[in-house]
C-alpha positions as CSV (number, residue, x, y, z in Angstrom):
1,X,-19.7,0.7,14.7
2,X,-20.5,-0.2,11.2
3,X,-20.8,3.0,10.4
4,X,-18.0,4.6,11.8
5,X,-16.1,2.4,9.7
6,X,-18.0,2.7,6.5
7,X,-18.6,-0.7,6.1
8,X,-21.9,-3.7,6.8
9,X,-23.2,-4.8,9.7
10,X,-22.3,-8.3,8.2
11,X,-18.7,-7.1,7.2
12,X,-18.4,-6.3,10.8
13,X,-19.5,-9.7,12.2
14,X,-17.3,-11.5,9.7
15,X,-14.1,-9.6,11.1
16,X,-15.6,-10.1,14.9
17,X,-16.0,-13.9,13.7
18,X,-12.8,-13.9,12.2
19,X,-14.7,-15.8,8.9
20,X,-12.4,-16.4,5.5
21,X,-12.8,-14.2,2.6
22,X,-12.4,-11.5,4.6
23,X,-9.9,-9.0,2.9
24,X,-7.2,-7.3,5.1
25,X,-7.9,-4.0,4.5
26,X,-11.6,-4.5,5.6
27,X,-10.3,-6.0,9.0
28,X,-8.4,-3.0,9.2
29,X,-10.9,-0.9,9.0
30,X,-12.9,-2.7,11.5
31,X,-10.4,-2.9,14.0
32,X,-9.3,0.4,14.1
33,X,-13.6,1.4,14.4
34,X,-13.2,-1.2,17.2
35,X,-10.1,0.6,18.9
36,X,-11.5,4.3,18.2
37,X,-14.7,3.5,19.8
38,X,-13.2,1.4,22.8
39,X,-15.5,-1.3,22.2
40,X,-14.5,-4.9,23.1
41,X,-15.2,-7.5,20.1
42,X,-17.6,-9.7,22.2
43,X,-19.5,-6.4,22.9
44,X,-19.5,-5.3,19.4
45,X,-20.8,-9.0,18.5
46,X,-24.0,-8.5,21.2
47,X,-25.1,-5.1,19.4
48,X,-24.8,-7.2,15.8
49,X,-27.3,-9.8,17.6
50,X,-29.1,-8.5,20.1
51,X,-30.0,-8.9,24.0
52,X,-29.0,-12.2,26.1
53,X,-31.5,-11.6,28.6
54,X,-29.1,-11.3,31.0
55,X,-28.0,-9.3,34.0
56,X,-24.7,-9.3,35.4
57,X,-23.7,-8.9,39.2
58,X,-20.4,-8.2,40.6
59,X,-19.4,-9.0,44.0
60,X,-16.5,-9.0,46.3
61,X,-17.5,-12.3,48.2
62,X,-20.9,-14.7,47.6
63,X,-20.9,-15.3,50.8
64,X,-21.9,-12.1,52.1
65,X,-25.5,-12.4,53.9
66,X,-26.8,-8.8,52.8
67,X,-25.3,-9.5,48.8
68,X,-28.0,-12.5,49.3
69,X,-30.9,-10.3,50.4
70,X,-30.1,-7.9,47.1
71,X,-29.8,-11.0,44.5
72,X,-33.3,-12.2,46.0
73,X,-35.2,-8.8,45.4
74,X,-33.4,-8.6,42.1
75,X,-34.1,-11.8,40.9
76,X,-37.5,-11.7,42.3
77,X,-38.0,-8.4,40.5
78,X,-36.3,-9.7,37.0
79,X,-38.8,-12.9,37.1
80,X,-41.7,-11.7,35.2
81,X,-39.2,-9.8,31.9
82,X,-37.6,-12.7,31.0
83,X,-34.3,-12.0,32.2
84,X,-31.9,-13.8,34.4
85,X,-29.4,-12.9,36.7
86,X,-25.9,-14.4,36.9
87,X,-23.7,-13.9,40.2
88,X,-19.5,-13.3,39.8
89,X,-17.3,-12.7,42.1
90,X,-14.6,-10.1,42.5
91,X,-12.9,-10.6,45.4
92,X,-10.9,-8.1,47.3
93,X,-8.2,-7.1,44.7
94,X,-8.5,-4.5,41.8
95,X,-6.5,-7.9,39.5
96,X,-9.8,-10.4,40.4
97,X,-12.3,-7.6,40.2
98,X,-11.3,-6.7,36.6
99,X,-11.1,-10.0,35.2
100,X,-14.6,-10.4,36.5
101,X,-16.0,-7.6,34.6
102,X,-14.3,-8.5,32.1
103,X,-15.9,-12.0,32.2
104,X,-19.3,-10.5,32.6
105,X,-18.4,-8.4,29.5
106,X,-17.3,-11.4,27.5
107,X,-20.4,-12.9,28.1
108,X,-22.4,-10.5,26.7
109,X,-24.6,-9.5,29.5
110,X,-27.4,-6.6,28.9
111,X,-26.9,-4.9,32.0
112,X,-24.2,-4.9,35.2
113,X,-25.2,-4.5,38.7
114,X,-22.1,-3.9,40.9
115,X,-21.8,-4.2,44.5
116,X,-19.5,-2.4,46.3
117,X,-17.2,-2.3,43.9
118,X,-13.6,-1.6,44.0
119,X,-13.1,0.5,40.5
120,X,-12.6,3.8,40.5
121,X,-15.1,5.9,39.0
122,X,-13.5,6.4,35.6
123,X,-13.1,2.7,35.4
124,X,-16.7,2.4,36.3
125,X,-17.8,5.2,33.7
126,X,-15.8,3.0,31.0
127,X,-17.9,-0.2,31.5
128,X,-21.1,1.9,32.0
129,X,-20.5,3.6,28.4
130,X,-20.4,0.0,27.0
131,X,-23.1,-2.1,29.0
132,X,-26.0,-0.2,31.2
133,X,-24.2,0.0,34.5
134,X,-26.1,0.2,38.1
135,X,-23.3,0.8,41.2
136,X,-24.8,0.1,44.9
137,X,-23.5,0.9,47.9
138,X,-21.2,3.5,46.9
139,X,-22.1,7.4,47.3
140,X,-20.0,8.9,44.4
141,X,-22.9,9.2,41.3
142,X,-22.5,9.9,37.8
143,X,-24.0,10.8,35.0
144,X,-22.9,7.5,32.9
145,X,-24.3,5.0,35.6
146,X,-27.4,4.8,37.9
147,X,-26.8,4.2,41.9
148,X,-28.2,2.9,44.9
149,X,-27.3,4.0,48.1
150,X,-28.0,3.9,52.0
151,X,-28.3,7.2,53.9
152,X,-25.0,5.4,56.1
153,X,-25.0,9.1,58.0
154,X,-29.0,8.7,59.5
155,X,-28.3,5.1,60.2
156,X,-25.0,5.3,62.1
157,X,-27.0,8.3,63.9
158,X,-29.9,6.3,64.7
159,X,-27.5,3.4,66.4
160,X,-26.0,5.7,68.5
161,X,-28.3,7.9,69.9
162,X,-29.8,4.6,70.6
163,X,-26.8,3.5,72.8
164,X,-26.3,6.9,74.5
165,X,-30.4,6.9,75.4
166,X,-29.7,4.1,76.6
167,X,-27.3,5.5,79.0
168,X,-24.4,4.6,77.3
169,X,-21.0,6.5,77.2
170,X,-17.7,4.3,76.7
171,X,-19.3,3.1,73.1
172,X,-16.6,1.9,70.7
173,X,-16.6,1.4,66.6
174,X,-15.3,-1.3,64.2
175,X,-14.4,0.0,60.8
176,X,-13.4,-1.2,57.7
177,X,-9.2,-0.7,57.6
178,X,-8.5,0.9,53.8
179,X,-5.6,-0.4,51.5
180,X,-3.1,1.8,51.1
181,X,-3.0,3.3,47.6
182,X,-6.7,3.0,47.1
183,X,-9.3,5.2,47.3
184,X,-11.0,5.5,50.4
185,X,-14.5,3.7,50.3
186,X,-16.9,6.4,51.3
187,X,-19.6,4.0,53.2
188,X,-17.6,2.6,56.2
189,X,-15.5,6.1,55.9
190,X,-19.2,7.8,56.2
191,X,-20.5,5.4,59.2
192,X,-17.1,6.1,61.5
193,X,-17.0,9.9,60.6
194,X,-20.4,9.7,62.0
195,X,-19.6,7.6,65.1
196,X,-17.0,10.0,66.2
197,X,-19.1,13.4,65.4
198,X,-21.7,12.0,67.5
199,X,-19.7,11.0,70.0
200,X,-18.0,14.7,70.2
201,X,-21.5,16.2,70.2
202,X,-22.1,14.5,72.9
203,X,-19.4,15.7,74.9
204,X,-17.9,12.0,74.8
205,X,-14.7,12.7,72.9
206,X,-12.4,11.0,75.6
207,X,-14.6,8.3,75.1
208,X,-13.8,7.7,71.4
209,X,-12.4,4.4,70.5
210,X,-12.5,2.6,67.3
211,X,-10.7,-0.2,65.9
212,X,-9.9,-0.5,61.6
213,X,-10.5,-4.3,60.9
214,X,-12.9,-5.6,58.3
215,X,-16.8,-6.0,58.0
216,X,-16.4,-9.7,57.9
217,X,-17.2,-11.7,61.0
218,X,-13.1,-12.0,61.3
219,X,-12.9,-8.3,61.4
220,X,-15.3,-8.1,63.9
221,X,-13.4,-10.6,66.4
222,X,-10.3,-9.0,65.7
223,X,-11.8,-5.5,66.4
224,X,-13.6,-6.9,70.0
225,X,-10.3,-8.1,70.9
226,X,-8.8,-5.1,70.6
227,X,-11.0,-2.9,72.0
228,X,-11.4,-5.3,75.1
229,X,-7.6,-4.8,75.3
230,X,-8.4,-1.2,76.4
231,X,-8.9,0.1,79.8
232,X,-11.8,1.2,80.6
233,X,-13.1,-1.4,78.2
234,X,-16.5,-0.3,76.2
235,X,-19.7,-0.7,77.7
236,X,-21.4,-1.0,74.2
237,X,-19.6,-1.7,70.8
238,X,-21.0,-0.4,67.2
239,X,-19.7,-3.0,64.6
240,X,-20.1,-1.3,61.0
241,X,-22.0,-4.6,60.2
242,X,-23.9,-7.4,61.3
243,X,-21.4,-9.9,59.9
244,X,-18.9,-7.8,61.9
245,X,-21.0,-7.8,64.9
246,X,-21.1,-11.9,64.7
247,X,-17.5,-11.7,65.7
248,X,-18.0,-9.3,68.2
249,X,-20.5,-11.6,69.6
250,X,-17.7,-14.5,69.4
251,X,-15.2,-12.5,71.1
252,X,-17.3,-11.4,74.3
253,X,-18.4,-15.3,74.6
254,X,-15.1,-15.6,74.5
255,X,-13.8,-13.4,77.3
256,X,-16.6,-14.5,79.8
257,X,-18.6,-11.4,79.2
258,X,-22.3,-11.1,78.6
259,X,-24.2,-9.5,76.4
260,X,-26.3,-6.8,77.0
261,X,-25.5,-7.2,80.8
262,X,-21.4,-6.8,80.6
263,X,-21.3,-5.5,76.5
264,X,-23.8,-4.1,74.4
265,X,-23.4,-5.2,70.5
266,X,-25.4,-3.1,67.1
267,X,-24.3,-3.9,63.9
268,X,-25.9,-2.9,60.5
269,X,-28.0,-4.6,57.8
270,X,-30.6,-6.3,59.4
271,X,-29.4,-9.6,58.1
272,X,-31.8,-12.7,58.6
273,X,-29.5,-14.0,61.2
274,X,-29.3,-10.8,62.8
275,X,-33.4,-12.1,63.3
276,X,-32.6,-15.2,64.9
277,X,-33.6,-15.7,68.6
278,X,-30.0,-16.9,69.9
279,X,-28.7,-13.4,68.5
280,X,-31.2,-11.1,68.8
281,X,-29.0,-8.1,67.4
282,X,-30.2,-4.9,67.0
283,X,-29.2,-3.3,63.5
284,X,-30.2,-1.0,60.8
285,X,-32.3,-2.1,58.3
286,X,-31.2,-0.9,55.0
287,X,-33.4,-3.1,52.9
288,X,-31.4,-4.8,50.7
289,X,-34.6,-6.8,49.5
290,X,-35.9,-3.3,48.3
291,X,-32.3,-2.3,47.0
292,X,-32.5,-5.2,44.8
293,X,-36.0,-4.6,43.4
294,X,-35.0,-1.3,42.7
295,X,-31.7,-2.4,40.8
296,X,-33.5,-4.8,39.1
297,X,-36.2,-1.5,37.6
298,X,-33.4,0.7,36.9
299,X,-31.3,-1.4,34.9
300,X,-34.0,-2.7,32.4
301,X,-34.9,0.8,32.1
302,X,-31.7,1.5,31.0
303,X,-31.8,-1.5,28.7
304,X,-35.0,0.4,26.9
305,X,-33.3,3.4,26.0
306,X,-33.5,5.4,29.3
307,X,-30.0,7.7,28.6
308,X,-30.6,9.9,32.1
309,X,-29.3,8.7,35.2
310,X,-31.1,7.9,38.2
311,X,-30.2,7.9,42.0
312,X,-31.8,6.2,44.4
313,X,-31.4,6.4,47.9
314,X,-32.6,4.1,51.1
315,X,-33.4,5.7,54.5
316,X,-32.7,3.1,57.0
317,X,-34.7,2.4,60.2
318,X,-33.2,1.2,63.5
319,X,-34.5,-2.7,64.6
320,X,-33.9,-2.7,68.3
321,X,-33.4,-6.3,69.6
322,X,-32.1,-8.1,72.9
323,X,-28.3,-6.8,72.1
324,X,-28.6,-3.8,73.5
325,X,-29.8,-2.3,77.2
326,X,-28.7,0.2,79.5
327,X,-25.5,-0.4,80.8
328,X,-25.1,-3.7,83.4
329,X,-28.5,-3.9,83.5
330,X,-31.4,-6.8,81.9
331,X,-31.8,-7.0,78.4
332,X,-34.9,-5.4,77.2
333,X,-37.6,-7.0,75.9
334,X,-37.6,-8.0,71.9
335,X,-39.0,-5.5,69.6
């Protein structure tokens, strides 16, 4: 930036400082290199003196169980470089998500790990100009940023050739519900595309049910209600996550049924809980321990010059648990 406006790199951090005996035509000049080049003062400030050691990560919600298994892998990855790894969150609104990039900005972090995030891909490409810039869980890529991704197609195909093996035929699908005006988010768009062309493939089109909620464990209640509401009711129900799931779990309790024996329950993740011996669900892994690891390699490579992007993508596995069994029959034994 010094440079483009023909002046020091010390000039430059006096204007960025705002320091005295600073003339005004020099801060002119600086400023209008600063608008020209889109760069934000704080970020301009970093490039005068140096890395933080820092990665950034952006999330809609802390309290998402699979978010945790990514911060461990990346944090365990980032623990022998030197770097550190602070969490913000973003929320559910374009407003909160922006002022939290723009905080992570601000702060002058090295690199920005985004999860599921809400910006459009332009936005995105404008922070990843400025700051190395790694998106997960989204399936657009780009040549400004690197991206991790789930193959969401082979895991929605792997729970429900599962369920119809296991005799299954009224199977029913919580999705994520888009806001209008926003751009469709292609993972939960990708898992109920799949649901319902497998389900067609089948011959099982009648059978087709799904309910547009959210992935939280809310969404997932909501959704069971709903579909229990329905007559026939489902004899197994694909949440499009294991927090999801959780509430499909709560709502079945609810109703008296049981589960395999009246309702079977997947979900997708593989979240610890999903693990635990009063749940017992059977999921996708994804890996988010491995998702994180790799974040964590492809970000400081882009901190070391790497200009090429790179896209990396995980091929789930099914983890078949007591949730699921042939319809009104024992749950099978724990895999």
């Amino acid at each position: 930036m010094a440079e483009h406006a023909g002046v020091s790199k010390a000039a430059v951090s006096k204007v960025i400082r705002n320091d005295y005996g600073v003339s005004e035509a020099m801060r002119d000049r600086v400023q209008r290199a600063i608008d020209e080049l889109g760069y934000r003062p704080q970020a301009a400030a970093r490039a005068l003196r140096g890395r933080a050691y820092t990665i950034g990560v952006l999330m809609q919600h802390i309290g998402i169980p699979f978010y945790a298994e990514i911060m461990t892998g990346l944090v365990e990855h980032l623990t022998e470089s030197g770097y550190q790894a602070i969490m913000i969150q973003g929320g559910t609104r374009d407003k909160t998500e922006k002022r939290a990039l723009d905080a992570l900005t601000d702060r002058q972090v090295d690199g920005i790990l985004m999860i599921a995030p809400l910006a459009g891909r332009a936005q995105l490409e404008r922070v990843a100009r400025e700051i190395p810039t790694l998106v997960l869980g989204r399936h657009d890529r780009s040549p400004a940023y690197d991206s991790i991704v789930d193959d969401d197609r082979i895991g929605s195909e792997l729970v429900m050739e599962h369920l119809i093996a296991l005799g299954h035929r009224r199977i029913a699908h919580i999705t994520f519900q888009q806001e209008h005006g926003r751009p469709a988010d292609q993972m939960p768009r990708i898992r109920a595309e799949t649901y319902e062309r497998v389900m067609r493939d089948h011959g099982f089109t009648a059978e087709i049910a799904v309910a547009a909620t959210s992935y939280s464990e809310e969404g997932g209640y909501r959704g069971a209600r709903e579909l229990l509401s329905r007559s026939p009711r489902p004899t197994a129900i694909f949440a499009g996550s294991d927090e999801a799931a959780l509430g499909v779990l709560a709502a079945l309790h609810e109703a008296g049924l049981s589960v395999p024996g009246d309702v079977s329950v997947a979900g997708y993740d593989n979240t610890r809980l999903a693990a635990h011996p009063h749940i017992a669900l059977t999921t996708v892994n994804q890996d988010g321990d491995v998702m994180g690891r790799t974040a964590g390699r492809l970000l400081l490579e882009r901190i070391e010059g790497r200009s090429a992007a790179a896209h990396f993508s995980v091929i789930p596995r099914l983890v078949v648990r007591r949730s699921t069994a042939s319809p009104r029959s024992r749950p099978a034994d724990t895999q």
